[in-house]
N, C-alpha and C positions, 0 to 999 in steps of 0.2 A: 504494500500500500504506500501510495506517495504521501509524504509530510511536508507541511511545510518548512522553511528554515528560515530563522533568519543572525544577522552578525549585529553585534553591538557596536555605534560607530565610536564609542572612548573605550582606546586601550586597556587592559585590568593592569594590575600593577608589575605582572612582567612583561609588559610592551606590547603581547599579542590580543590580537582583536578575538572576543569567543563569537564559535557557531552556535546559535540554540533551536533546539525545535519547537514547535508551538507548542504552548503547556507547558513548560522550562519554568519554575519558579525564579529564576533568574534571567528571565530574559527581561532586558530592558522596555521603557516602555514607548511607547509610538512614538518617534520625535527621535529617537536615538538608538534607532537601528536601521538595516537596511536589509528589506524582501528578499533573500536570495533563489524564491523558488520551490515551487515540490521536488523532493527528490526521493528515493530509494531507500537512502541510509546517508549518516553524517559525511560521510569520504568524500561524496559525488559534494554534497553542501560545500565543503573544505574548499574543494576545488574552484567552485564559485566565489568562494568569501576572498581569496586568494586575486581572485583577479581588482579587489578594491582594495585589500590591506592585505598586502604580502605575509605578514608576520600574523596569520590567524591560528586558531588550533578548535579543536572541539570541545564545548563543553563537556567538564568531567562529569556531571548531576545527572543532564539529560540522555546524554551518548553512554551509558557506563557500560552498557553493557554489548558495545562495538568496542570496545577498546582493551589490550589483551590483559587475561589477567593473570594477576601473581600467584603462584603457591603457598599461601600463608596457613599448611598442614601443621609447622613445627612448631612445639611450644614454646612460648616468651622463657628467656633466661632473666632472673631479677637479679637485684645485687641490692640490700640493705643495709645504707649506712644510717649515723643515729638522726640524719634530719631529712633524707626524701629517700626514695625507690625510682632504681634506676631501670631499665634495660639495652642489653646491648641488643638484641634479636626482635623486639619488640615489630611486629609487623606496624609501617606507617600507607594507612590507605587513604585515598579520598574523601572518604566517608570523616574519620582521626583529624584530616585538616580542616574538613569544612566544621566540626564540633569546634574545634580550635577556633577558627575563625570569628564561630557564632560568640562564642564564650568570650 
């Protein structure tokens, strides 16, 4: 089924412009974005967004599940010293940043 797409025209804070689909909780609102079209799946979108701001990528929220994913099978290793918890293996996903973000 074709979706809509569309790119936000101000940069996010690493330079690149995101693709969103319609229904994107972060897609911008009218006024500051640009139509790129029905398409198939986000790539085909990409490719479009690319031809207005070279530097786009796909939204991580709406596309998540086009985009590859990690193996995160292995259990987190902690380390407990006497004022926080650390880990070194700790899996960090999209989901961990956007909390971060929110927070």
């Amino acid at each position: 089924m074709l979706e809509k797409y569309y790119v936000g025209i101000r940069p996010q804070t690493n330079g690149f412009h995101a693709v969103h689909e319609e229904g994107c909780p972060f897609l911008p609102e009218t006024g500051k974005r640009i139509f790129l079209g029905r398409f198939q799946n986000p790539q085909d979108a990409l490719k479009e967004s690319r031809k207005h701001f070279k530097r786009s990528n796909i939204c991580l929220f709406c596309s998540k599940e086009y985009l590859p994913q990690k193996n995160t099978q292995q259990e987190p290793v902690f380390e407990i010293s006497e004022n926080f918890i650390s880990s070194s293996r700790l899996a960090v996903t999209w989901e961990s940043a956007l909390l971060c973000s929110v927070n």
